[in-house]
mmJSON file of the N, C-alpha and C atoms, coordinates in Angstrom:
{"data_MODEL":{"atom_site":{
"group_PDB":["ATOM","ATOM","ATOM","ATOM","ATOM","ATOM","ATOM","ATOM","ATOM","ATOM","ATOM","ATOM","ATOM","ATOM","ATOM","ATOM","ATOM","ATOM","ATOM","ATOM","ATOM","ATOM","ATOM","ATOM","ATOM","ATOM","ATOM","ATOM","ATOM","ATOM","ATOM","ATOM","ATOM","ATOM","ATOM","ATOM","ATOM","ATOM","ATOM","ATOM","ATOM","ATOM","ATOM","ATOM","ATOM","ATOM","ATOM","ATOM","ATOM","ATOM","ATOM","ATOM","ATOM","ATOM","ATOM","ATOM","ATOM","ATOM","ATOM","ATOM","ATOM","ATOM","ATOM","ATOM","ATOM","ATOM","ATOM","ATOM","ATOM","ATOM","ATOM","ATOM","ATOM","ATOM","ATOM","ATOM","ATOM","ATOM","ATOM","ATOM","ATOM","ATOM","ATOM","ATOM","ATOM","ATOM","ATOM","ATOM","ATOM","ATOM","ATOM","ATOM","ATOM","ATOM","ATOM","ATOM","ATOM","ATOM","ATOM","ATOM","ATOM","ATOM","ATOM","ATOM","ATOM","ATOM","ATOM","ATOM","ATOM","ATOM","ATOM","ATOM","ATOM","ATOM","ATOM","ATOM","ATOM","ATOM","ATOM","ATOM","ATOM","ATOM","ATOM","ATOM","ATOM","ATOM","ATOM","ATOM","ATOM","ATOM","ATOM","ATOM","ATOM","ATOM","ATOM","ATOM","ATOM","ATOM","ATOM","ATOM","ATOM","ATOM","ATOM","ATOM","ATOM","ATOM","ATOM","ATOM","ATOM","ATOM","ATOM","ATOM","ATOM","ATOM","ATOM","ATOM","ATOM","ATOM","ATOM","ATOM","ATOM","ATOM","ATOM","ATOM","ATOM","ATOM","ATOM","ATOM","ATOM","ATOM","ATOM","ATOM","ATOM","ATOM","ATOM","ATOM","ATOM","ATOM","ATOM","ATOM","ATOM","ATOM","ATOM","ATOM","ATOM","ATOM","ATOM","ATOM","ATOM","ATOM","ATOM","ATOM","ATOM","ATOM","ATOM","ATOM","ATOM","ATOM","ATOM","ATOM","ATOM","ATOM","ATOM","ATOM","ATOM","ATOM","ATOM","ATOM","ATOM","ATOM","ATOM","ATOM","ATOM","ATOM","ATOM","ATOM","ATOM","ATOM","ATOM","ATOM","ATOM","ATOM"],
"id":[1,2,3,4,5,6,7,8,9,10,11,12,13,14,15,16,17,18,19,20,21,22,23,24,25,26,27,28,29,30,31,32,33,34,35,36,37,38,39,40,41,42,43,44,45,46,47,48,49,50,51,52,53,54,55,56,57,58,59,60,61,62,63,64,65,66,67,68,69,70,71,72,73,74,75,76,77,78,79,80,81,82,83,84,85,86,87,88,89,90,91,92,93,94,95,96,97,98,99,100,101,102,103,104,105,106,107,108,109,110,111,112,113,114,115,116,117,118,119,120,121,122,123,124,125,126,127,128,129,130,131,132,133,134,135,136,137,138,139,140,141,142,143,144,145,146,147,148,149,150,151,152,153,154,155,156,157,158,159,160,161,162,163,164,165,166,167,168,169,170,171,172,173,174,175,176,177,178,179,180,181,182,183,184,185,186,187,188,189,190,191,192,193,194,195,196,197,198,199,200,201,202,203,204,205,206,207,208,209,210,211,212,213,214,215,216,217,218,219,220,221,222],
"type_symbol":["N","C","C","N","C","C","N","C","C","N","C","C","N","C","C","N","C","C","N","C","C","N","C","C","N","C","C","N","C","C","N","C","C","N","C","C","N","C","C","N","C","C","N","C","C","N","C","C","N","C","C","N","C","C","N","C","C","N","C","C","N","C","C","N","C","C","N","C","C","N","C","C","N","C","C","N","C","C","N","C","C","N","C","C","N","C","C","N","C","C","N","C","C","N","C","C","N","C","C","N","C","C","N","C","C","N","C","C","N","C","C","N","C","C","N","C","C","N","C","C","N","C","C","N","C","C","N","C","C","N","C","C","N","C","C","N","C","C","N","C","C","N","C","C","N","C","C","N","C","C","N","C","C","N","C","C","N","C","C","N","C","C","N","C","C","N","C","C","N","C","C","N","C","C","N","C","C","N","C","C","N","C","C","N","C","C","N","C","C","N","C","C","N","C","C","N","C","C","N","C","C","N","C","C","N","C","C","N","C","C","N","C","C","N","C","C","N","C","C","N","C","C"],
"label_atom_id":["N","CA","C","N","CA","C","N","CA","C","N","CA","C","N","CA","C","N","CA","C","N","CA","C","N","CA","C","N","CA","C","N","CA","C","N","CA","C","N","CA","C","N","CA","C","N","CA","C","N","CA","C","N","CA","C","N","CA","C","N","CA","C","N","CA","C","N","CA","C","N","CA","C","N","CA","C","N","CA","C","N","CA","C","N","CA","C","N","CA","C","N","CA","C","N","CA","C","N","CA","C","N","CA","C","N","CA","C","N","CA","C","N","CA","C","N","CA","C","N","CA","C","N","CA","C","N","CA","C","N","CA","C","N","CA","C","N","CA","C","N","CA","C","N","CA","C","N","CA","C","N","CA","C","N","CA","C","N","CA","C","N","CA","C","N","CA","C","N","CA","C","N","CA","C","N","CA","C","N","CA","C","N","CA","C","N","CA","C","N","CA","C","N","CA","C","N","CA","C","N","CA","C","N","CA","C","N","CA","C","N","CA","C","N","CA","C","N","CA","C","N","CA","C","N","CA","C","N","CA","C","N","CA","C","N","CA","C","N","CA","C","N","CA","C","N","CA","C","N","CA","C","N","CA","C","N","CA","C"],
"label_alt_id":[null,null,null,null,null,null,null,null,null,null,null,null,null,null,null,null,null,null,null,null,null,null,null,null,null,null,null,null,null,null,null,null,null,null,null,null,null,null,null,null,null,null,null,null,null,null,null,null,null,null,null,null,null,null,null,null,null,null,null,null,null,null,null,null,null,null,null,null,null,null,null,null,null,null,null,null,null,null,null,null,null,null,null,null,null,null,null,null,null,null,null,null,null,null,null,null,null,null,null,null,null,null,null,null,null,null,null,null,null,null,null,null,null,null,null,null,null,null,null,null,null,null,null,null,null,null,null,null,null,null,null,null,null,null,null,null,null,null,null,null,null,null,null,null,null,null,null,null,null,null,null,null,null,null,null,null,null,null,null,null,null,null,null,null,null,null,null,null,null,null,null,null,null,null,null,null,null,null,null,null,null,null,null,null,null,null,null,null,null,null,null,null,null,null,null,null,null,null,null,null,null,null,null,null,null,null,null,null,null,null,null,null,null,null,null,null,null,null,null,null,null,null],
"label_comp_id":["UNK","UNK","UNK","UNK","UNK","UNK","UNK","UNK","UNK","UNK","UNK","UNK","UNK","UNK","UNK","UNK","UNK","UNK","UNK","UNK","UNK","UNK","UNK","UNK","UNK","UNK","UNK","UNK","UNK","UNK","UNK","UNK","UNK","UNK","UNK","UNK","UNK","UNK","UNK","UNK","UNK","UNK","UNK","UNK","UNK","UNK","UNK","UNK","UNK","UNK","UNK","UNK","UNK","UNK","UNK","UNK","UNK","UNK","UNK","UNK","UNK","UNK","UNK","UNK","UNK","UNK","UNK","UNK","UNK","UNK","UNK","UNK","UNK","UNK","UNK","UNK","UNK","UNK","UNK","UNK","UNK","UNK","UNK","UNK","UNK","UNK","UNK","UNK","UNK","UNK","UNK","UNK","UNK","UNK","UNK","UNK","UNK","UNK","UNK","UNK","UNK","UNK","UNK","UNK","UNK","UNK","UNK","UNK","UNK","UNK","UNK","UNK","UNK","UNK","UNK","UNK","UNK","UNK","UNK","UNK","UNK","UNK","UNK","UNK","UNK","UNK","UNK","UNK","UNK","UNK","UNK","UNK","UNK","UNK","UNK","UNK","UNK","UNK","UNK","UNK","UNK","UNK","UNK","UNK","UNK","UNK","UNK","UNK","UNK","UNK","UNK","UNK","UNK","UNK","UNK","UNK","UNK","UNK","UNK","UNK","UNK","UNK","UNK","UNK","UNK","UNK","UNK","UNK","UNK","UNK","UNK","UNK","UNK","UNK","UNK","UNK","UNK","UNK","UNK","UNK","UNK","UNK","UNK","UNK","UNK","UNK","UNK","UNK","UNK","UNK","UNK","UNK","UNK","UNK","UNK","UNK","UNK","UNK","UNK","UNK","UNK","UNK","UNK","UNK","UNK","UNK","UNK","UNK","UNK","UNK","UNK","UNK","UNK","UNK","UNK","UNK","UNK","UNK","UNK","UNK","UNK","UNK"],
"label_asym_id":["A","A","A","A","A","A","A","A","A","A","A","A","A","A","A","A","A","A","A","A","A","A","A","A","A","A","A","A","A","A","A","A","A","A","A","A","A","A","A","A","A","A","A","A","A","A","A","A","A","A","A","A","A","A","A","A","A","A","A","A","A","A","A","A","A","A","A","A","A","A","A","A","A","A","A","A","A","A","A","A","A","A","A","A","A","A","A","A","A","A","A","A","A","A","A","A","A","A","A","A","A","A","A","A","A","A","A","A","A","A","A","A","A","A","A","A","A","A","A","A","A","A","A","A","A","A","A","A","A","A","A","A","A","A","A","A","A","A","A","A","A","A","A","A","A","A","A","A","A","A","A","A","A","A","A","A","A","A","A","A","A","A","A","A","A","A","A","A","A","A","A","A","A","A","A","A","A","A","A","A","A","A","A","A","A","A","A","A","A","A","A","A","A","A","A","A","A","A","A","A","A","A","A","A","A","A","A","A","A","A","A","A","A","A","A","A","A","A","A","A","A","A"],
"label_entity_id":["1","1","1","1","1","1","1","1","1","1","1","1","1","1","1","1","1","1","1","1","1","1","1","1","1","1","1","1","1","1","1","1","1","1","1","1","1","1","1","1","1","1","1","1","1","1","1","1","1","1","1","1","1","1","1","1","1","1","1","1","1","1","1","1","1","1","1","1","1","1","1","1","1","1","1","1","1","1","1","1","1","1","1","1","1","1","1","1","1","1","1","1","1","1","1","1","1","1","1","1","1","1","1","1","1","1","1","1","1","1","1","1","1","1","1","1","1","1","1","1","1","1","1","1","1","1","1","1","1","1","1","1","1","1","1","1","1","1","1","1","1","1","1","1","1","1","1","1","1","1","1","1","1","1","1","1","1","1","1","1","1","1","1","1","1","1","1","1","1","1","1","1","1","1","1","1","1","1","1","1","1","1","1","1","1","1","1","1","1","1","1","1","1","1","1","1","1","1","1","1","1","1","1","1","1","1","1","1","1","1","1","1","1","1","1","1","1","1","1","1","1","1"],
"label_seq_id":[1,1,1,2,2,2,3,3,3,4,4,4,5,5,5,6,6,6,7,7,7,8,8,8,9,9,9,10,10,10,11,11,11,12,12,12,13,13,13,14,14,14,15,15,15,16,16,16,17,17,17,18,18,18,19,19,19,20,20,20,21,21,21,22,22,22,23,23,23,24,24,24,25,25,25,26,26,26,27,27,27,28,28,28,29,29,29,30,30,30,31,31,31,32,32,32,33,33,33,34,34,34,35,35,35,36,36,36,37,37,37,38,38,38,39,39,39,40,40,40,41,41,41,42,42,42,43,43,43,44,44,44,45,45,45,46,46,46,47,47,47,48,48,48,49,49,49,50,50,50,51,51,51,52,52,52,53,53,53,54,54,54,55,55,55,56,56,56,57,57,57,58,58,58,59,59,59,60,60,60,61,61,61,62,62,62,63,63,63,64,64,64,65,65,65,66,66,66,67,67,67,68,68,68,69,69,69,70,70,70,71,71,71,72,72,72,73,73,73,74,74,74],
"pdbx_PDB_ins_code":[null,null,null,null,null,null,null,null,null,null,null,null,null,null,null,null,null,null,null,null,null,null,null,null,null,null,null,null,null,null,null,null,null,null,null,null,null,null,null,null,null,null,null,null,null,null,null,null,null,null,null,null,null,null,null,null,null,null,null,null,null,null,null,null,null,null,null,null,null,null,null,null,null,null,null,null,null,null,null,null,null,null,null,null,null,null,null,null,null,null,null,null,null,null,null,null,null,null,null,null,null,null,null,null,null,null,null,null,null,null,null,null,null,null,null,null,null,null,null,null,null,null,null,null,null,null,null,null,null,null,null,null,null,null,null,null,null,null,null,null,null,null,null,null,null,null,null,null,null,null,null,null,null,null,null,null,null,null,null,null,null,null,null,null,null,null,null,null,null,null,null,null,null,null,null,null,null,null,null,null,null,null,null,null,null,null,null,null,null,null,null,null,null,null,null,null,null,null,null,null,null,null,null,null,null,null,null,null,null,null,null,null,null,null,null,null,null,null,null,null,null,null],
"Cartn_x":[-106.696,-105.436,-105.076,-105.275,-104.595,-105.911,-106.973,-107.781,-106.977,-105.764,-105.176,-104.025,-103.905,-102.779,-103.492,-102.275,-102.267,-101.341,-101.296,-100.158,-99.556,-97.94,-96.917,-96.536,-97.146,-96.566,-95.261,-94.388,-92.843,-93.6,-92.25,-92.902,-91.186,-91.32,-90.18,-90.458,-89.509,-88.593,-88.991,-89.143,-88.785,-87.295,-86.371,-85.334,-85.683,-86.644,-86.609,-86.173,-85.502,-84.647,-86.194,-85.816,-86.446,-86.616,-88.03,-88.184,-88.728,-89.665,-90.173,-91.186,-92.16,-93.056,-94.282,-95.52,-96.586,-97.036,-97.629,-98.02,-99.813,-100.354,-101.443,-101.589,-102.617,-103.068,-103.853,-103.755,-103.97,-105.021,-106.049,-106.43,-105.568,-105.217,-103.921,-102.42,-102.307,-101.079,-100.946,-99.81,-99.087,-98.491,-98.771,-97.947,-97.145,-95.845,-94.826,-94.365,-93.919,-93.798,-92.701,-92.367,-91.075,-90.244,-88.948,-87.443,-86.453,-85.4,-84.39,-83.308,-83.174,-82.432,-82.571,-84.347,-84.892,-85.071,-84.183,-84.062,-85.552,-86.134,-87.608,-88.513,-88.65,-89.444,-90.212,-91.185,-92.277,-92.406,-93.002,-92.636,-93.88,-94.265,-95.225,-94.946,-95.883,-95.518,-97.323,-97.127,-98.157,-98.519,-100.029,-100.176,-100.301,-100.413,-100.105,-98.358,-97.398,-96.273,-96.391,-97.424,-97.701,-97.79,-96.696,-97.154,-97.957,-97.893,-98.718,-98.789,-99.369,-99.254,-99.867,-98.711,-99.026,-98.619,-97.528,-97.363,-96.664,-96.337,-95.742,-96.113,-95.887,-96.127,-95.063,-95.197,-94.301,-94.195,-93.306,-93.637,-92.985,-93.1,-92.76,-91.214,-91.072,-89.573,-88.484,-87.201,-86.147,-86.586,-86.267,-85.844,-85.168,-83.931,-83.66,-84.095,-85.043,-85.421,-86.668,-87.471,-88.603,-88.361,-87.072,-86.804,-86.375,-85.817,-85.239,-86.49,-87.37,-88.999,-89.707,-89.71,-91.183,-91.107,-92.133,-93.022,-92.608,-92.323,-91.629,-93.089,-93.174,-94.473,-94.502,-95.412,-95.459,-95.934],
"Cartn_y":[-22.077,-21.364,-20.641,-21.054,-20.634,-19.367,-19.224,-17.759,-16.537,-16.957,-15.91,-15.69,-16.245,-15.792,-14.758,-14.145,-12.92,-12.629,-12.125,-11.753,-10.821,-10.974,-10.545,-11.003,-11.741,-11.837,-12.806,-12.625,-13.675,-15.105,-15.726,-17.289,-17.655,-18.195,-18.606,-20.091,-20.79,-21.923,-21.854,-22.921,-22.805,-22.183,-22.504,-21.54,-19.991,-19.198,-18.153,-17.658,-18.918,-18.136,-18.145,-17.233,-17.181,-18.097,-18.224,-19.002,-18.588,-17.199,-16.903,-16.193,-15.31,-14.626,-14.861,-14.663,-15.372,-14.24,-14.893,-14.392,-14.573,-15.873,-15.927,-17.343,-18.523,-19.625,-19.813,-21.064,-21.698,-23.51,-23.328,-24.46,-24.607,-26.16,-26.403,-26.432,-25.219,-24.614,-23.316,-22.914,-21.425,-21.374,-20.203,-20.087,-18.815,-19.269,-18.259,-17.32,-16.298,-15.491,-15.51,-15.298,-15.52,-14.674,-15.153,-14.319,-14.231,-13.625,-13.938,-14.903,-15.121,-16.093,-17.723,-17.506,-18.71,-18.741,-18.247,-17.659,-17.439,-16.837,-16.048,-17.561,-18.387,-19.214,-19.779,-19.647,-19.622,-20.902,-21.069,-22.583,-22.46,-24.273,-24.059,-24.961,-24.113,-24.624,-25.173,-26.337,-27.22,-26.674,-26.392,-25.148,-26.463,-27.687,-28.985,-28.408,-28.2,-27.524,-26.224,-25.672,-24.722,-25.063,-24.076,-23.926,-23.301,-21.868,-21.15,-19.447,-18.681,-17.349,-16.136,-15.405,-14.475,-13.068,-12.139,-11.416,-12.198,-12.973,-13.992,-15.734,-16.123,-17.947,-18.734,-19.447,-20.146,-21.438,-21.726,-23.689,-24.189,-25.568,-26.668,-26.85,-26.476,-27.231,-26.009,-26.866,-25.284,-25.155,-23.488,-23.023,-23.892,-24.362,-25.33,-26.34,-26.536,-28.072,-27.897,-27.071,-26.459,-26.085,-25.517,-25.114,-26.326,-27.318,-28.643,-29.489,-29.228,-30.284,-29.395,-28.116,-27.585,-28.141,-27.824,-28.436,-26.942,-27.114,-26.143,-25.909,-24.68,-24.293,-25.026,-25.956,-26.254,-25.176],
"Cartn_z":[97.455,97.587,96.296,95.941,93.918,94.094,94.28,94.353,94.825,95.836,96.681,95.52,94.664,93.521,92.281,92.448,91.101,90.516,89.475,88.484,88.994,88.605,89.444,90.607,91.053,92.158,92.566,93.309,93.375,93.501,92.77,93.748,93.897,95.286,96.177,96.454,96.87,97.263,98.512,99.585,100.749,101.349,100.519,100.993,100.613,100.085,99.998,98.891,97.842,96.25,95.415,94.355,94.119,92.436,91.86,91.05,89.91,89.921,89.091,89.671,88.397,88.843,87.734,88.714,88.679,87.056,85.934,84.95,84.89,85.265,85.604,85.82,87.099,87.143,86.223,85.579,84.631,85.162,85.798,86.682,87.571,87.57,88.593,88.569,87.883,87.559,87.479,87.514,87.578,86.382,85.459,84.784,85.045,84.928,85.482,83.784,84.425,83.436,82.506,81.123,80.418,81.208,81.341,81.946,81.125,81.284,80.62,81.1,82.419,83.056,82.104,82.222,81.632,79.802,79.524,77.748,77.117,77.878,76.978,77.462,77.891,77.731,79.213,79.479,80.319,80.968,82.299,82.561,83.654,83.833,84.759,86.037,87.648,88.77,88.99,89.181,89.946,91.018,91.432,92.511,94.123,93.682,94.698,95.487,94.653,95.395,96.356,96.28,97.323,98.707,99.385,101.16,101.496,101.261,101.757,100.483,100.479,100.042,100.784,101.013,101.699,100.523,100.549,99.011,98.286,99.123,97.456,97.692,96.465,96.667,97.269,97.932,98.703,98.317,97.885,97.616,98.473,98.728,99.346,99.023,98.1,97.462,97.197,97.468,97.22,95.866,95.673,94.42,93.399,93.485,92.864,92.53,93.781,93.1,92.195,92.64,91.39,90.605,89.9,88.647,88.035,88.648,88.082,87.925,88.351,87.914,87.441,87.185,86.498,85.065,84.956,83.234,82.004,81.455,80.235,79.309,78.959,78.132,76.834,76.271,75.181,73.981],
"occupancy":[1.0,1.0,1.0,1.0,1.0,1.0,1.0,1.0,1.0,1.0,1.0,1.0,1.0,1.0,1.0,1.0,1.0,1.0,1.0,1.0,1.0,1.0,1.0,1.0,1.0,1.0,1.0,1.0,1.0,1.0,1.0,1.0,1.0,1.0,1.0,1.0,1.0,1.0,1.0,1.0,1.0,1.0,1.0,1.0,1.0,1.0,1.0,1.0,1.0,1.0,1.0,1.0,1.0,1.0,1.0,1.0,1.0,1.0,1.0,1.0,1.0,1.0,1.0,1.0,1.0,1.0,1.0,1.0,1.0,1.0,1.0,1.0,1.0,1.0,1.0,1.0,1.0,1.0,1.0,1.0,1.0,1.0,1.0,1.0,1.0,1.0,1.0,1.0,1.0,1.0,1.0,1.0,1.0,1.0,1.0,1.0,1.0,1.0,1.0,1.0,1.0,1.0,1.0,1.0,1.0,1.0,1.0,1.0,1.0,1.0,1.0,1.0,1.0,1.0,1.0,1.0,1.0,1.0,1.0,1.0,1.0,1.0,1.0,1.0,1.0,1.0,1.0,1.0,1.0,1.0,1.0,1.0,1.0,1.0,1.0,1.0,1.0,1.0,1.0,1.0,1.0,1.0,1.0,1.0,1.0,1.0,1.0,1.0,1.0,1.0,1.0,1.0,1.0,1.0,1.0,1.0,1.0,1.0,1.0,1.0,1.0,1.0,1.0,1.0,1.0,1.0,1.0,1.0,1.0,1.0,1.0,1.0,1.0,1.0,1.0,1.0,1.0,1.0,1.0,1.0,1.0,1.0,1.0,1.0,1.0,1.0,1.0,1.0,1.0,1.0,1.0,1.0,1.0,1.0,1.0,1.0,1.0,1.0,1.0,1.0,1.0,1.0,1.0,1.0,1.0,1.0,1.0,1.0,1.0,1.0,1.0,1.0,1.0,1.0,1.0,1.0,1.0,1.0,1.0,1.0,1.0,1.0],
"B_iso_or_equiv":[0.0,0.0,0.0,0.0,0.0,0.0,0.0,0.0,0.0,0.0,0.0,0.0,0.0,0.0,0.0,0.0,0.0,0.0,0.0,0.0,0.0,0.0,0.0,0.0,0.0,0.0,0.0,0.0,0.0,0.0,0.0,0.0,0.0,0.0,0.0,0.0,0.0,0.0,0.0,0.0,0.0,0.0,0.0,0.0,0.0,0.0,0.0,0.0,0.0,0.0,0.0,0.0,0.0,0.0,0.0,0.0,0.0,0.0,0.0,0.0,0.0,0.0,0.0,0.0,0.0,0.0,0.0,0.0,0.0,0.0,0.0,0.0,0.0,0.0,0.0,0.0,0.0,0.0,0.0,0.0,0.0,0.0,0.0,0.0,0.0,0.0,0.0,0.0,0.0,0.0,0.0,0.0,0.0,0.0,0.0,0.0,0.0,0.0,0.0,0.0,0.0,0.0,0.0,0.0,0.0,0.0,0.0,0.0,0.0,0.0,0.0,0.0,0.0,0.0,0.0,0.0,0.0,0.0,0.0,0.0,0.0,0.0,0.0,0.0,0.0,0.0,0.0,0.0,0.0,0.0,0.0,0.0,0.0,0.0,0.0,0.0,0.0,0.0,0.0,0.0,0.0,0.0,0.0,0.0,0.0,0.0,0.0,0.0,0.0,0.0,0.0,0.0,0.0,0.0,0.0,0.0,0.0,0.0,0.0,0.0,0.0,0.0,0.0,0.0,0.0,0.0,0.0,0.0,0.0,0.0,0.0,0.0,0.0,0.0,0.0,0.0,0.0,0.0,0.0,0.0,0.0,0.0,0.0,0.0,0.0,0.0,0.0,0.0,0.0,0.0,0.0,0.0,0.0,0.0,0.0,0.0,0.0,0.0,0.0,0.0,0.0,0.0,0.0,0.0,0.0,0.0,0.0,0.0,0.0,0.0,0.0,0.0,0.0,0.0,0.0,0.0,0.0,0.0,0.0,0.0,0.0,0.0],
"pdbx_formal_charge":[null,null,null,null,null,null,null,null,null,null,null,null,null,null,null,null,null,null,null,null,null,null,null,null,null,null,null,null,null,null,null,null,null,null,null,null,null,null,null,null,null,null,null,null,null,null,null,null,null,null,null,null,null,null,null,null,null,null,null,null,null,null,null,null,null,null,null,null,null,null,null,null,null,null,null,null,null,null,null,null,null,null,null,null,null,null,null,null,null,null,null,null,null,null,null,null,null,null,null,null,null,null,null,null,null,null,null,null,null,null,null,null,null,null,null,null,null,null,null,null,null,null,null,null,null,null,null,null,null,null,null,null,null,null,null,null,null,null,null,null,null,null,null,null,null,null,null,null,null,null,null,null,null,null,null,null,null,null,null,null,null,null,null,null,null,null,null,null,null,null,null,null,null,null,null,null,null,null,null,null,null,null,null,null,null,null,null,null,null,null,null,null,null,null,null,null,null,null,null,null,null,null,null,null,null,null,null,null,null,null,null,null,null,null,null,null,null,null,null,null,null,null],
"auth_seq_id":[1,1,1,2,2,2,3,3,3,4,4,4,5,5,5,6,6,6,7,7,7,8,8,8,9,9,9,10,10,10,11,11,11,12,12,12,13,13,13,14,14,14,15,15,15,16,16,16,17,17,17,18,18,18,19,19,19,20,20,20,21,21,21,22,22,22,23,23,23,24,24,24,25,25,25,26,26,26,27,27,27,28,28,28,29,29,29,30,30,30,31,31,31,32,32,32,33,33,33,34,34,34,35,35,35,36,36,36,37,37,37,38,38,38,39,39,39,40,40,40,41,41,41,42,42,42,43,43,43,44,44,44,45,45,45,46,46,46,47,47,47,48,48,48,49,49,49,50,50,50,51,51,51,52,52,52,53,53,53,54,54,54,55,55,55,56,56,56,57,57,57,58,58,58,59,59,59,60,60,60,61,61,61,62,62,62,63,63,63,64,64,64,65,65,65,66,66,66,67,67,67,68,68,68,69,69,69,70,70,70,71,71,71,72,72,72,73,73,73,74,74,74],
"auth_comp_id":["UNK","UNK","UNK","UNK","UNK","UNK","UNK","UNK","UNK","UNK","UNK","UNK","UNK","UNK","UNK","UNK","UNK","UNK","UNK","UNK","UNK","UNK","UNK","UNK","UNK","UNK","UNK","UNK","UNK","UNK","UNK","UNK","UNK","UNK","UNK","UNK","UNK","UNK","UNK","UNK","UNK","UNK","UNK","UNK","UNK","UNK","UNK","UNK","UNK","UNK","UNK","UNK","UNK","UNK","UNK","UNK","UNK","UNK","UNK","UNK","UNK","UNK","UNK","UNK","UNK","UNK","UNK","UNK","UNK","UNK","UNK","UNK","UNK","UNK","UNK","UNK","UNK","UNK","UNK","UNK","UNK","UNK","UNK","UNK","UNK","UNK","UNK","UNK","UNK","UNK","UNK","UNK","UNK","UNK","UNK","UNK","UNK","UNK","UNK","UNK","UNK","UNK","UNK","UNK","UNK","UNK","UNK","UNK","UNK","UNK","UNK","UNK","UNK","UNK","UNK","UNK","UNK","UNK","UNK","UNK","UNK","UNK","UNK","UNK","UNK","UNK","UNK","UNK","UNK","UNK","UNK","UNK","UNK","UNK","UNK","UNK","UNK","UNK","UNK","UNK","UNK","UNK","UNK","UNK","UNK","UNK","UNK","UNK","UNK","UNK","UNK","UNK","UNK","UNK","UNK","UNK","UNK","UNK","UNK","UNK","UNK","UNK","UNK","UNK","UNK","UNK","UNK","UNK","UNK","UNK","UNK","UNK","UNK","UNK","UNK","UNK","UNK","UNK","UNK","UNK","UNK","UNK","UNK","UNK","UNK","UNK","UNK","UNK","UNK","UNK","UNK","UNK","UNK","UNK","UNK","UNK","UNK","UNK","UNK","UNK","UNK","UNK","UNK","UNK","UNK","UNK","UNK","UNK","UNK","UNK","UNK","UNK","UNK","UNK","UNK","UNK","UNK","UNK","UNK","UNK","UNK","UNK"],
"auth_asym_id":["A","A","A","A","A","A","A","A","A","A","A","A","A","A","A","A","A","A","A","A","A","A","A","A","A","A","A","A","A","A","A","A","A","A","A","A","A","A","A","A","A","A","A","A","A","A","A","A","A","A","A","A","A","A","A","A","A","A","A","A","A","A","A","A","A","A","A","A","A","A","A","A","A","A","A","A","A","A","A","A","A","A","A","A","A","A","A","A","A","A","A","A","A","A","A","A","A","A","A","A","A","A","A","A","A","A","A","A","A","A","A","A","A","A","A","A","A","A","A","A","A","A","A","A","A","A","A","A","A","A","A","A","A","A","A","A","A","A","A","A","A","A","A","A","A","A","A","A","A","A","A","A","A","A","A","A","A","A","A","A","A","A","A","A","A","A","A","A","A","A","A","A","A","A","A","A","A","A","A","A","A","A","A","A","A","A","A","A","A","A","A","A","A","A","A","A","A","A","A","A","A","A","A","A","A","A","A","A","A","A","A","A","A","A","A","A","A","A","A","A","A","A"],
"auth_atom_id":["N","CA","C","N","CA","C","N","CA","C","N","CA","C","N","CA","C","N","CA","C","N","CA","C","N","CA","C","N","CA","C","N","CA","C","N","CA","C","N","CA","C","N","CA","C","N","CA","C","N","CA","C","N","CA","C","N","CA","C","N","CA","C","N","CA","C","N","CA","C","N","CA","C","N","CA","C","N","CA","C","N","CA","C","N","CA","C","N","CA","C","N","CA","C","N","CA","C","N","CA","C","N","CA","C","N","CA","C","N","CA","C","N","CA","C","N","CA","C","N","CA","C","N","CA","C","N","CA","C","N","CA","C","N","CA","C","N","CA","C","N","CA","C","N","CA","C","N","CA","C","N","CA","C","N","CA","C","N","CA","C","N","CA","C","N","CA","C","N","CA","C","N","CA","C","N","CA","C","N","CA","C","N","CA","C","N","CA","C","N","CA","C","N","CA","C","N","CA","C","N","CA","C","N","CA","C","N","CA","C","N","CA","C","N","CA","C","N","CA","C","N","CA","C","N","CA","C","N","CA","C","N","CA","C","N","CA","C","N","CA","C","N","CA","C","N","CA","C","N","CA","C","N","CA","C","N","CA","C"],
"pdbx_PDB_model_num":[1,1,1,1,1,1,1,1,1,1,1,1,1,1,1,1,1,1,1,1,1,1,1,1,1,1,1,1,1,1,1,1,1,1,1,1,1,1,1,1,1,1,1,1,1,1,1,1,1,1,1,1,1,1,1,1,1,1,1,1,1,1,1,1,1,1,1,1,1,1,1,1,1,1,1,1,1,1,1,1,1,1,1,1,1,1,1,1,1,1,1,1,1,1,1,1,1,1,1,1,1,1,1,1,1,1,1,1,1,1,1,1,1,1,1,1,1,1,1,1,1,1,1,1,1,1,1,1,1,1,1,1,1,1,1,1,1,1,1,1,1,1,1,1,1,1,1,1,1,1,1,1,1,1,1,1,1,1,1,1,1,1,1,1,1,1,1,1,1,1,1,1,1,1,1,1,1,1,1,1,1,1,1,1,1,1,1,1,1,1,1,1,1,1,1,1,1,1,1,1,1,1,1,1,1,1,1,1,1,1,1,1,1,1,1,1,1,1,1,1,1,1]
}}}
């Protein structure tokens, strides 16, 4: 699944909010791109949270709740 990912692309919540956008997979992770929402700093989504990808990534989990568990860039 993570082959069907590319840079830029959205990644969404099962509710559809959105979470971030794809900068490049990193093994079994996403690294999402710096934002400003997220004060310049980059964060990563476990590609195990994935539903499905079609133009964008879909995870398993609301928006909220993936921004409240992703892993922060060391």
């Amino acid at each position: 699944m993570a082959v069907e990912i590319s840079a830029h692309m959205e990644v969404v919540g099962i509710d559809d909010g959105h979470v971030g956008t794809v900068r490049r997979v990193e093994g079994s992770r996403i690294r999402l791109a710096k934002s400003v929402e997220r004060a310049g700093r980059e964060h990563f989504v476990p590609v195990d949270w994935i539903n499905h990808v079609d133009d964008k990534v879909h995870l398993r989990k609301t928006a909220s709740d993936a921004m409240r568990e992703w892993r922060g860039a060391a």
